[in-house]
PDB file of N, CA, C and O in Angstrom, chain B, residues numbered from 101:
ATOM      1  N   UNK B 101     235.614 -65.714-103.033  1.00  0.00           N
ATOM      2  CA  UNK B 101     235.521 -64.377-102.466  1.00  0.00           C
ATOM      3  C   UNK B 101     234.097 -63.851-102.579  1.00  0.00           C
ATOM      4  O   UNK B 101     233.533 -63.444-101.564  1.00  0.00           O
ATOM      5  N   UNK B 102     233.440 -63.838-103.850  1.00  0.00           N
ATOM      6  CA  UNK B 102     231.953 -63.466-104.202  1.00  0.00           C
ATOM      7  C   UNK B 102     230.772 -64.161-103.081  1.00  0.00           C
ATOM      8  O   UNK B 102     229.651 -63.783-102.739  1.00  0.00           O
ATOM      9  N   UNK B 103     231.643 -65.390-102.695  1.00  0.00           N
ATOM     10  CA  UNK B 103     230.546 -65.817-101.862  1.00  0.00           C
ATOM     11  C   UNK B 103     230.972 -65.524-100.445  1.00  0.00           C
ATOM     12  O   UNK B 103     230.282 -64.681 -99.871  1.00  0.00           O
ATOM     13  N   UNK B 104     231.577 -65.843-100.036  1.00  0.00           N
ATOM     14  CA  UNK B 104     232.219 -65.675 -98.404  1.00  0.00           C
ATOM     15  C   UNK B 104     231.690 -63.656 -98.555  1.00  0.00           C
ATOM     16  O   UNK B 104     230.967 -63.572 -97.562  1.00  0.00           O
ATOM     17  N   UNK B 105     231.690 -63.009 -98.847  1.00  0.00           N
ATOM     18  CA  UNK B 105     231.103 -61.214 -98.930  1.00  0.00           C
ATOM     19  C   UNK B 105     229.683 -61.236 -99.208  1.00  0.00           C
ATOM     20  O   UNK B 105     228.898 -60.430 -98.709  1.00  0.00           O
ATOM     21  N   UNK B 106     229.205 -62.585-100.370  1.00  0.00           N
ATOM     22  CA  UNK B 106     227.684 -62.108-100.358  1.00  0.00           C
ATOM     23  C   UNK B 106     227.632 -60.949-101.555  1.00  0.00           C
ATOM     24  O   UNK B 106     227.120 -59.866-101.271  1.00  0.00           O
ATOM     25  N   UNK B 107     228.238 -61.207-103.087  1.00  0.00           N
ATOM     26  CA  UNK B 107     228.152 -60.165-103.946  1.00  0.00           C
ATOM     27  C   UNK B 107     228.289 -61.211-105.091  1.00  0.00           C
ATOM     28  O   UNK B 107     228.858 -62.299-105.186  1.00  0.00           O
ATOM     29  N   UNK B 108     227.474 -60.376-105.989  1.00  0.00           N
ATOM     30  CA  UNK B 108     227.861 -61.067-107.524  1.00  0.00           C
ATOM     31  C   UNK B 108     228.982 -60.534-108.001  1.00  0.00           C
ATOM     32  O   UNK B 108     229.728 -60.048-107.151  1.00  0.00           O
ATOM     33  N   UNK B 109     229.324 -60.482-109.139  1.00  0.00           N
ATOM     34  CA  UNK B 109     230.184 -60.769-110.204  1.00  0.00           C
ATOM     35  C   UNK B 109     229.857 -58.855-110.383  1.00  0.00           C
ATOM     36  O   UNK B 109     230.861 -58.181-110.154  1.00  0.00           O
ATOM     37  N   UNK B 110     228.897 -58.256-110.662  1.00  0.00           N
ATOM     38  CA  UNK B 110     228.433 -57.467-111.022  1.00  0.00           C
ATOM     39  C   UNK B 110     228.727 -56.264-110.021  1.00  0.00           C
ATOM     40  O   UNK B 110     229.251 -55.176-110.264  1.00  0.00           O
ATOM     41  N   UNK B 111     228.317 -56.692-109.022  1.00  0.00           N
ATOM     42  CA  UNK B 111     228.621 -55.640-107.674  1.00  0.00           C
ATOM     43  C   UNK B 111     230.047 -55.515-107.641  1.00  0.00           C
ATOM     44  O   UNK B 111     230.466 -54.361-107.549  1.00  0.00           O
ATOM     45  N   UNK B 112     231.082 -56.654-107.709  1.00  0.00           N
ATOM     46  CA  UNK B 112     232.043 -56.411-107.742  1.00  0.00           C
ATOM     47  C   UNK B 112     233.023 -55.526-108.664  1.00  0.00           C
ATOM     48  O   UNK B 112     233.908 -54.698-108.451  1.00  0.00           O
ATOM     49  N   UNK B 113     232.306 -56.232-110.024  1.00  0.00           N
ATOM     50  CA  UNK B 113     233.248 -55.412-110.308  1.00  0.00           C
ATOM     51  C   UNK B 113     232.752 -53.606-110.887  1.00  0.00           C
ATOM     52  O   UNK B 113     233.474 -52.647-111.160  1.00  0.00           O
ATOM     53  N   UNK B 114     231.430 -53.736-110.894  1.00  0.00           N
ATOM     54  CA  UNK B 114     230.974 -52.022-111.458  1.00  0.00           C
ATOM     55  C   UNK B 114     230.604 -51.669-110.093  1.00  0.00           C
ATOM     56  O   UNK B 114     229.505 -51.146-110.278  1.00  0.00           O
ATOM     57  N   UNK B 115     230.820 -51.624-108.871  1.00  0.00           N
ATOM     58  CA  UNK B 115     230.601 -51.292-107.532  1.00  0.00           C
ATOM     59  C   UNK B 115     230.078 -49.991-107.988  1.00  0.00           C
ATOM     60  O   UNK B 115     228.859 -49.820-108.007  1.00  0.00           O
ATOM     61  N   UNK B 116     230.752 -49.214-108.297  1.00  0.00           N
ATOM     62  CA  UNK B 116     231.108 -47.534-108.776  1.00  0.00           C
ATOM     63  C   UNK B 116     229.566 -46.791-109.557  1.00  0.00           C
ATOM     64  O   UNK B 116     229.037 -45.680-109.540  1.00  0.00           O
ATOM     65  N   UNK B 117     229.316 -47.928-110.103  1.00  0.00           N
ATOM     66  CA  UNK B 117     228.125 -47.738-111.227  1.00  0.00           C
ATOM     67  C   UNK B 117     226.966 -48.123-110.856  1.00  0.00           C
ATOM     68  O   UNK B 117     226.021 -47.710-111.528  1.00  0.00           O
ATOM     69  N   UNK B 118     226.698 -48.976-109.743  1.00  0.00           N
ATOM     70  CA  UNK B 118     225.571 -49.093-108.925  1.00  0.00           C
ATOM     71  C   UNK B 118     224.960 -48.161-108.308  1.00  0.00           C
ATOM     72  O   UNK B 118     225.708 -47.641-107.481  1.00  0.00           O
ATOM     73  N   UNK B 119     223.655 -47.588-108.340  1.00  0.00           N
ATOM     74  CA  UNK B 119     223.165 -46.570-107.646  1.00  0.00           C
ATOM     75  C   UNK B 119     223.708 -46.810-106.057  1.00  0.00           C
ATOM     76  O   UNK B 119     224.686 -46.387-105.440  1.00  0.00           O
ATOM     77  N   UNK B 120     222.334 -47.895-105.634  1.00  0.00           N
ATOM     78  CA  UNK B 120     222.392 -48.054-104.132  1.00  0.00           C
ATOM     79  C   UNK B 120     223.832 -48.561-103.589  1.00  0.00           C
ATOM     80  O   UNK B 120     223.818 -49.060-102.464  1.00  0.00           O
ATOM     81  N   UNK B 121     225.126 -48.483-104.298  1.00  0.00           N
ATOM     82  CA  UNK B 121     226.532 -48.950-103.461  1.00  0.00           C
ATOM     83  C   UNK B 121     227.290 -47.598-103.948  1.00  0.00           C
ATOM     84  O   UNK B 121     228.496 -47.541-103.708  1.00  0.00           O
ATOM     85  N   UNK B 122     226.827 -46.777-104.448  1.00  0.00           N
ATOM     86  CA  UNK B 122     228.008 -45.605-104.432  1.00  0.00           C
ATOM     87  C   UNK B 122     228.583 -45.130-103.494  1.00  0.00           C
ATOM     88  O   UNK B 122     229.792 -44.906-103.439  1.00  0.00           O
ATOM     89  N   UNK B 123     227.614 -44.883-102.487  1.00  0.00           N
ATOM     90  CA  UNK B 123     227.505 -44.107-101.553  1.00  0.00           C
ATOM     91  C   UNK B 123     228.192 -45.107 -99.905  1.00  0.00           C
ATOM     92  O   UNK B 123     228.466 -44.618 -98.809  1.00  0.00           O
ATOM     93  N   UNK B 124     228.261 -46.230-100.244  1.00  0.00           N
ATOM     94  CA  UNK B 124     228.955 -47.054 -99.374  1.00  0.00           C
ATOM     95  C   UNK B 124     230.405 -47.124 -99.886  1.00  0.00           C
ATOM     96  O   UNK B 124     230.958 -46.887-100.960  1.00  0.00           O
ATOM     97  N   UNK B 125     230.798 -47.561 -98.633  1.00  0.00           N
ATOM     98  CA  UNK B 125     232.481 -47.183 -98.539  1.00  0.00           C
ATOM     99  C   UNK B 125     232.887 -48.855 -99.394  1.00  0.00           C
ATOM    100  O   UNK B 125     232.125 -49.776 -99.101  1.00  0.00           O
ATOM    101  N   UNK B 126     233.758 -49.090-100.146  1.00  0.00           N
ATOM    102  CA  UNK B 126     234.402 -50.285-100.586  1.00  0.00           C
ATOM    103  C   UNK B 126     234.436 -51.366 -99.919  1.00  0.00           C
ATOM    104  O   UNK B 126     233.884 -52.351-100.408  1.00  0.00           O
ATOM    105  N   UNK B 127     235.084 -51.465 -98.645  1.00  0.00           N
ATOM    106  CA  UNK B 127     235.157 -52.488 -97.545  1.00  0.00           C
ATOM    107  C   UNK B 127     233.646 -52.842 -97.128  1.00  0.00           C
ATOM    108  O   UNK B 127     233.577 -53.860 -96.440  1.00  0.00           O
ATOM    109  N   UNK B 128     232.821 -52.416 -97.314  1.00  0.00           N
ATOM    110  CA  UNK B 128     231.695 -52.621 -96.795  1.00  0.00           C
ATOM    111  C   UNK B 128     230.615 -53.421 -97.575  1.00  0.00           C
ATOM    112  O   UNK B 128     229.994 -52.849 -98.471  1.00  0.00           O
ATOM    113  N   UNK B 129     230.423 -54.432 -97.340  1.00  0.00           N
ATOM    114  CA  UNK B 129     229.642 -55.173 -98.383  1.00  0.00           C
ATOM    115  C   UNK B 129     227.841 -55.595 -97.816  1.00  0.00           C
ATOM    116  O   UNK B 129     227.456 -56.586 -97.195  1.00  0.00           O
ATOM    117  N   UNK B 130     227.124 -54.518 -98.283  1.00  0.00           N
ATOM    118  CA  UNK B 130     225.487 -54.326 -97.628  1.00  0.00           C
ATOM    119  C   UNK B 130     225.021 -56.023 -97.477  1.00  0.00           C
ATOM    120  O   UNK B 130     224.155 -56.281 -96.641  1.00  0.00           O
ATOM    121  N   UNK B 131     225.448 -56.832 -98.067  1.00  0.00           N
ATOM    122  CA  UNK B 131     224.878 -58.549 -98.050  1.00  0.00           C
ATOM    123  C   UNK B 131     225.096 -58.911 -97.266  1.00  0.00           C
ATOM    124  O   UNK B 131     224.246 -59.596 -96.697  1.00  0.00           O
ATOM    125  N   UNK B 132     226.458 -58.706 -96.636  1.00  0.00           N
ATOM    126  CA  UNK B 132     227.093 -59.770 -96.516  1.00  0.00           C
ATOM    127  C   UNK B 132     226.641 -60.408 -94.696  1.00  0.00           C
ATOM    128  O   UNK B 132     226.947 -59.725 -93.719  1.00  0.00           O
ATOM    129  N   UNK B 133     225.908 -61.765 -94.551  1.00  0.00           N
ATOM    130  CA  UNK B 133     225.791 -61.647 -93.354  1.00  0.00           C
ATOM    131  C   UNK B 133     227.040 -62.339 -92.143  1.00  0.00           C
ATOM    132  O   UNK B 133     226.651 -62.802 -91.070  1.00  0.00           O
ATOM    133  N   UNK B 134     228.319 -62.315 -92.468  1.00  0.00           N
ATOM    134  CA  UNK B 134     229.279 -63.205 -92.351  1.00  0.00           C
ATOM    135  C   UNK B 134     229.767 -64.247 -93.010  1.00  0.00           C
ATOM    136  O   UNK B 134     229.236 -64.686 -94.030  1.00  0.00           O
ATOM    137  N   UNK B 135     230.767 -64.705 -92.507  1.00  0.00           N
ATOM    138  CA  UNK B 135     231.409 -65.889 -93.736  1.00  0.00           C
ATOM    139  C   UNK B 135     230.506 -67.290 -93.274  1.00  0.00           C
ATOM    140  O   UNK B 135     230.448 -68.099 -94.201  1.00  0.00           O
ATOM    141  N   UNK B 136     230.067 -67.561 -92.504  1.00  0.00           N
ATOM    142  CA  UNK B 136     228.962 -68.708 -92.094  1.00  0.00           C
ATOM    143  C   UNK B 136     228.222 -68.259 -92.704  1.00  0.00           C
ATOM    144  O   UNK B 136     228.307 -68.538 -93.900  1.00  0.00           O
ATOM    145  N   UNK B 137     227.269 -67.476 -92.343  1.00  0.00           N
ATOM    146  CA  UNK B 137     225.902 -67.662 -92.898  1.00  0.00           C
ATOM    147  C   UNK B 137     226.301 -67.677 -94.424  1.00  0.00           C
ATOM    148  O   UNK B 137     226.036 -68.725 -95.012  1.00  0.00           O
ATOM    149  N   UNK B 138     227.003 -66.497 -95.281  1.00  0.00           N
ATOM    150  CA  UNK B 138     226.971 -66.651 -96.330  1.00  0.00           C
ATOM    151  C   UNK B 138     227.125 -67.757 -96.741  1.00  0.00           C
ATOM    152  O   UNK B 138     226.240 -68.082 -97.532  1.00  0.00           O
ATOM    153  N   UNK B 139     228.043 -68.677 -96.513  1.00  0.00           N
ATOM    154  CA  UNK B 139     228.639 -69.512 -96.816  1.00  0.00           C
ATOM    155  C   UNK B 139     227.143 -70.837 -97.195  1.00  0.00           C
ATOM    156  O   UNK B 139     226.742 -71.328 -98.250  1.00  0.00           O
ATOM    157  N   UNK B 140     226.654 -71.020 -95.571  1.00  0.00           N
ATOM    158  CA  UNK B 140     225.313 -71.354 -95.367  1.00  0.00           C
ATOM    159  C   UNK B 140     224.239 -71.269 -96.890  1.00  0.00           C
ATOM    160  O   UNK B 140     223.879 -72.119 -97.705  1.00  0.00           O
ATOM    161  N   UNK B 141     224.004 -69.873 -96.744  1.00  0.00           N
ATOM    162  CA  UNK B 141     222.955 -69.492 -97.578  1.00  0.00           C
ATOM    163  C   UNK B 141     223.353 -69.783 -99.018  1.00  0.00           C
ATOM    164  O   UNK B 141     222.457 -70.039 -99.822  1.00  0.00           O
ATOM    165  N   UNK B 142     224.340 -69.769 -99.322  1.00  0.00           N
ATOM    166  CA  UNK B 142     225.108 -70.077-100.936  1.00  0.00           C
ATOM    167  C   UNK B 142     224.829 -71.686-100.917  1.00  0.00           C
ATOM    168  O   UNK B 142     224.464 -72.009-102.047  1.00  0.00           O
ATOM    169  N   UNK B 143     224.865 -72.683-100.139  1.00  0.00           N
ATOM    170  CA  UNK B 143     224.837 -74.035-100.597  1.00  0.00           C
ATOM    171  C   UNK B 143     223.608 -74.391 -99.770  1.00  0.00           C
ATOM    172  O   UNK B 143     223.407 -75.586 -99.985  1.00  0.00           O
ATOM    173  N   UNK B 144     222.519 -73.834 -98.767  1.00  0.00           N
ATOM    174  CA  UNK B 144     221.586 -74.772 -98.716  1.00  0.00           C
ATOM    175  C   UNK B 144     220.522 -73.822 -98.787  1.00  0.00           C
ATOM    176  O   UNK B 144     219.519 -74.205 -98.185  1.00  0.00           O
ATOM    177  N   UNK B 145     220.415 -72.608 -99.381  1.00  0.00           N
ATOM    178  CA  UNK B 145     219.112 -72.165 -99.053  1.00  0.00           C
ATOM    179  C   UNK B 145     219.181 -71.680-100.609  1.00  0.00           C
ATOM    180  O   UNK B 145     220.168 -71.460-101.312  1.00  0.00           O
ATOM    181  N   UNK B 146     217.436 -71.566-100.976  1.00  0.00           N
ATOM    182  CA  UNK B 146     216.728 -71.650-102.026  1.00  0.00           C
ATOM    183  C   UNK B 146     216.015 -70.089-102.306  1.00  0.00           C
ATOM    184  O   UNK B 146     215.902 -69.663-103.456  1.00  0.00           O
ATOM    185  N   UNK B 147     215.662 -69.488-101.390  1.00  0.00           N
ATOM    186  CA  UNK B 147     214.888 -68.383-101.481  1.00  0.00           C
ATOM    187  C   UNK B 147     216.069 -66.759-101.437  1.00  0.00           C
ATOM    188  O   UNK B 147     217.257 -66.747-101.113  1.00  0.00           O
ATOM    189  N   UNK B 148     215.494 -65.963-101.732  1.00  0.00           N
ATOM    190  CA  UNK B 148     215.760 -64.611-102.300  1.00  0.00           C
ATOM    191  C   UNK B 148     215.833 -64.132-101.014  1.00  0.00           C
ATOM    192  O   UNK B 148     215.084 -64.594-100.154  1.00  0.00           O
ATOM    193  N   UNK B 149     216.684 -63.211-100.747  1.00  0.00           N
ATOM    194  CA  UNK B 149     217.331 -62.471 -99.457  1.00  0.00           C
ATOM    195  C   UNK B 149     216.439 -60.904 -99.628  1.00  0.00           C
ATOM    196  O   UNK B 149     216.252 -60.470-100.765  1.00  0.00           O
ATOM    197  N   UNK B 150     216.041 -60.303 -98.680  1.00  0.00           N
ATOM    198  CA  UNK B 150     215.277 -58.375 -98.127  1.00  0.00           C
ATOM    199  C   UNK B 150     216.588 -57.614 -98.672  1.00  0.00           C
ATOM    200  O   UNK B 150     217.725 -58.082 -98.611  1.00  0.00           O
ATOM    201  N   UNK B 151     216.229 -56.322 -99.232  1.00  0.00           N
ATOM    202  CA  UNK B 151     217.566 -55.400 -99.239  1.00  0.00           C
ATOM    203  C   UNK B 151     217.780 -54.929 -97.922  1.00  0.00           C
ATOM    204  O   UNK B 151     216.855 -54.683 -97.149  1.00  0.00           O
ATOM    205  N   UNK B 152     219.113 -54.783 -97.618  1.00  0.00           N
ATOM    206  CA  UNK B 152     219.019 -53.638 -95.911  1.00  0.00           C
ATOM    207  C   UNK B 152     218.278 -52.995 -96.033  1.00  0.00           C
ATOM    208  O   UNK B 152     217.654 -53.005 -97.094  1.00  0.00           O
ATOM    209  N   UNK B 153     217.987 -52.179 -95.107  1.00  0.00           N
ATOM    210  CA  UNK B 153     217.498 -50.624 -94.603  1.00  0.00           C
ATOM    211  C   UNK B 153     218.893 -49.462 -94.677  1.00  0.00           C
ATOM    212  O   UNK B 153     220.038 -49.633 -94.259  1.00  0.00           O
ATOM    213  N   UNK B 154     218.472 -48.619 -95.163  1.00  0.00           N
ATOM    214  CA  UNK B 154     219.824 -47.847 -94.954  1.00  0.00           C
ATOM    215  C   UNK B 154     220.411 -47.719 -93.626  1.00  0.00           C
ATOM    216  O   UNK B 154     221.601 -47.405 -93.594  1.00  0.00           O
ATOM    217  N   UNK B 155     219.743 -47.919 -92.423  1.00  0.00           N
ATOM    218  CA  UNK B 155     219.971 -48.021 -91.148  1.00  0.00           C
ATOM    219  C   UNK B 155     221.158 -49.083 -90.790  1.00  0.00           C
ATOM    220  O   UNK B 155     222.089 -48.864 -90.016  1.00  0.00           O
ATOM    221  N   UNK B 156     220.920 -50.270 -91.517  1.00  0.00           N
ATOM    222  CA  UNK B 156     221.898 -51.693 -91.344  1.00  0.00           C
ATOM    223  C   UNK B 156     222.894 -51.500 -92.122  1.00  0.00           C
ATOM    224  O   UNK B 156     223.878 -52.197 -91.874  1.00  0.00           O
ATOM    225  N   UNK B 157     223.003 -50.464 -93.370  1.00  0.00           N
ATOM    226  CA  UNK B 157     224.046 -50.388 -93.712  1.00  0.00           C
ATOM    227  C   UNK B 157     224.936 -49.528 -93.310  1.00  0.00           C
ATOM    228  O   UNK B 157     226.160 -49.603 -93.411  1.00  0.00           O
ATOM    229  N   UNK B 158     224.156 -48.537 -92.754  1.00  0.00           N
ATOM    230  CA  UNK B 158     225.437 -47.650 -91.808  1.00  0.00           C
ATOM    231  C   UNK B 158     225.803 -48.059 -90.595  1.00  0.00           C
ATOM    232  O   UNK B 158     226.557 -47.287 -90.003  1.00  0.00           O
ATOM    233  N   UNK B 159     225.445 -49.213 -89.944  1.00  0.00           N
ATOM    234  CA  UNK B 159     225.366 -50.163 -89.394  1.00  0.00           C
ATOM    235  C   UNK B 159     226.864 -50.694 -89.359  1.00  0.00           C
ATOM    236  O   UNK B 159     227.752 -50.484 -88.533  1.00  0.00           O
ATOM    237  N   UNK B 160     226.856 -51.586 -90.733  1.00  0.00           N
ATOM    238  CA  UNK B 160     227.851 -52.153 -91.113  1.00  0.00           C
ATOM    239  C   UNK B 160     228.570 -51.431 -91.808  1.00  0.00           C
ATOM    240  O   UNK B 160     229.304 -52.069 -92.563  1.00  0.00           O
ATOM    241  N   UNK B 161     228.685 -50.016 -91.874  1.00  0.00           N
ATOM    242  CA  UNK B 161     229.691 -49.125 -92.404  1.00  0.00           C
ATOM    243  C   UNK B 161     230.891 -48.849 -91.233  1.00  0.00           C
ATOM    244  O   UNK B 161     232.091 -48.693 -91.459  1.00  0.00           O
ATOM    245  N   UNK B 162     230.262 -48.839 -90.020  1.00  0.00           N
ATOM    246  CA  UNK B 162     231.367 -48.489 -88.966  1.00  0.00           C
ATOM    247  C   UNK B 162     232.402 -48.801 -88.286  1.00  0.00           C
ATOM    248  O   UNK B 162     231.846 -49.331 -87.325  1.00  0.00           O
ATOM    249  N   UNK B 163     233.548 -48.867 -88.063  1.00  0.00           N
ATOM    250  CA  UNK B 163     234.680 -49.656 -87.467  1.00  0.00           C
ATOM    251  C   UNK B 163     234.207 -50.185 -86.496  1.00  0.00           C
ATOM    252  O   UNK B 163     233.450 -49.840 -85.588  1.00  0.00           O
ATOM    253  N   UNK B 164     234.988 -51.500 -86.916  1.00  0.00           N
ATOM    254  CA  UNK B 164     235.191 -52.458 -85.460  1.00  0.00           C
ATOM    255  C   UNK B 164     235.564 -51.966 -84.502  1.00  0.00           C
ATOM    256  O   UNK B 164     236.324 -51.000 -84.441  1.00  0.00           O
ATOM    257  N   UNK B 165     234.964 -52.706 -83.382  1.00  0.00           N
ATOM    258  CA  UNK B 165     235.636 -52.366 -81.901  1.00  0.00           C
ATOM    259  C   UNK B 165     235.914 -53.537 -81.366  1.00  0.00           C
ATOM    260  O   UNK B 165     235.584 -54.540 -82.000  1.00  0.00           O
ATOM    261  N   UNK B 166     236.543 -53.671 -80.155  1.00  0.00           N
ATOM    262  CA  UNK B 166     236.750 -54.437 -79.244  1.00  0.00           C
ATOM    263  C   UNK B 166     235.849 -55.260 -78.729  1.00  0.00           C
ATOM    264  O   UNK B 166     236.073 -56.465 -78.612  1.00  0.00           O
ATOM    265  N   UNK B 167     234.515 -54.583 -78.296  1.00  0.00           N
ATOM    266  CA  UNK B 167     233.176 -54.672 -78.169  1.00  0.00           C
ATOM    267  C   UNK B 167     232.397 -55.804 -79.030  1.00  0.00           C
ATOM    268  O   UNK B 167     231.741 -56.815 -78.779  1.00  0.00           O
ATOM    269  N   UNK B 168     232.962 -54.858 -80.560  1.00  0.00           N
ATOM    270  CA  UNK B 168     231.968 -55.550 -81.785  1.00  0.00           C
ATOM    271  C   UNK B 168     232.837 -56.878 -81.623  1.00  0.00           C
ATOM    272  O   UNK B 168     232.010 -57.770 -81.436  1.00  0.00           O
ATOM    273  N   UNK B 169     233.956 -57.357 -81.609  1.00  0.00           N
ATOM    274  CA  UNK B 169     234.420 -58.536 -81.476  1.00  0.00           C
ATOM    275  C   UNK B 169     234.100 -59.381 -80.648  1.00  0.00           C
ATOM    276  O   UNK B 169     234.388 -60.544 -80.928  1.00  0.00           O
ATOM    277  N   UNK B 170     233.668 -59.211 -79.849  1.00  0.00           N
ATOM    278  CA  UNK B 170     233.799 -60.288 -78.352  1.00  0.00           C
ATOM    279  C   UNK B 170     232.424 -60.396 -78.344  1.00  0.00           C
ATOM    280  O   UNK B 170     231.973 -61.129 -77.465  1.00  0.00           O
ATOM    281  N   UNK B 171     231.486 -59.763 -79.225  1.00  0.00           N
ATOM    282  CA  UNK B 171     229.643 -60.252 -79.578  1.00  0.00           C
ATOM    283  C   UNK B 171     229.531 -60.318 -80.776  1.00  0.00           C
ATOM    284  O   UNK B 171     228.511 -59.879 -81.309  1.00  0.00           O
ATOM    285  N   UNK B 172     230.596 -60.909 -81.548  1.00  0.00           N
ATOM    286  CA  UNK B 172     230.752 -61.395 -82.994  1.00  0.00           C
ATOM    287  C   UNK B 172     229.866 -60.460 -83.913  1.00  0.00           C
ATOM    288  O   UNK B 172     229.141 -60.895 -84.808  1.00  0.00           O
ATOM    289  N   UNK B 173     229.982 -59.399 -83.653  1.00  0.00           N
ATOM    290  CA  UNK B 173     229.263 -58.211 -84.976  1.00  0.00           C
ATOM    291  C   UNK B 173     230.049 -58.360 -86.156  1.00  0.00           C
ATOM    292  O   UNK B 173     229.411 -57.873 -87.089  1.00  0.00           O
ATOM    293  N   UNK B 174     231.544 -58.975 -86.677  1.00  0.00           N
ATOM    294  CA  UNK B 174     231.782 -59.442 -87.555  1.00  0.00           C
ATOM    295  C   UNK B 174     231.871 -60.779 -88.252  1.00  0.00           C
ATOM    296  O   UNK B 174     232.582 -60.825 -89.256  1.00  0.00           O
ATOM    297  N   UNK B 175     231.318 -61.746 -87.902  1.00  0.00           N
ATOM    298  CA  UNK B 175     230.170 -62.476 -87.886  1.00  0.00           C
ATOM    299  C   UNK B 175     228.829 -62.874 -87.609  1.00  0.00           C
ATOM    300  O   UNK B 175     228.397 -63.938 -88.051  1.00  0.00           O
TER     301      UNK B 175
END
């Protein structure tokens, strides 16, 4: 689960106690770039990931659409 979302151990479970994730809704995970890439980036890549912009995370705060599906915005 930690990896397919793109969160440690830490985010998960003190979500609440993190400055920069209070303010994001639960379902919403600021890492996460899909279950591929994450998936990807967990077994072949070596280097350190940018924080969002608060822009990308309200971004990825917003309900799906019909739209967002059929141009894979949830992947």
């Amino acid at each position: 689960y930690l990896i397919v979302t793109n969160q440690t151990t830490y985010e998960l479970v003190r979500r609440r106690r993190i400055p920069y994730l209070r303010a994001i809704p639960e379902r919403v995970h600021p890492f996460s770039k899909g279950i591929c890439r994450n998936l990807h980036n967990f077994c072949c890549s070596l280097g350190l990931e940018r924080i969002p912009t608060p822009q990308e995370i309200e971004e990825k705060s917003r309900p799906y659409t019909c739209s967002d599906l059929a141009t894979c915005r949830c992947c």
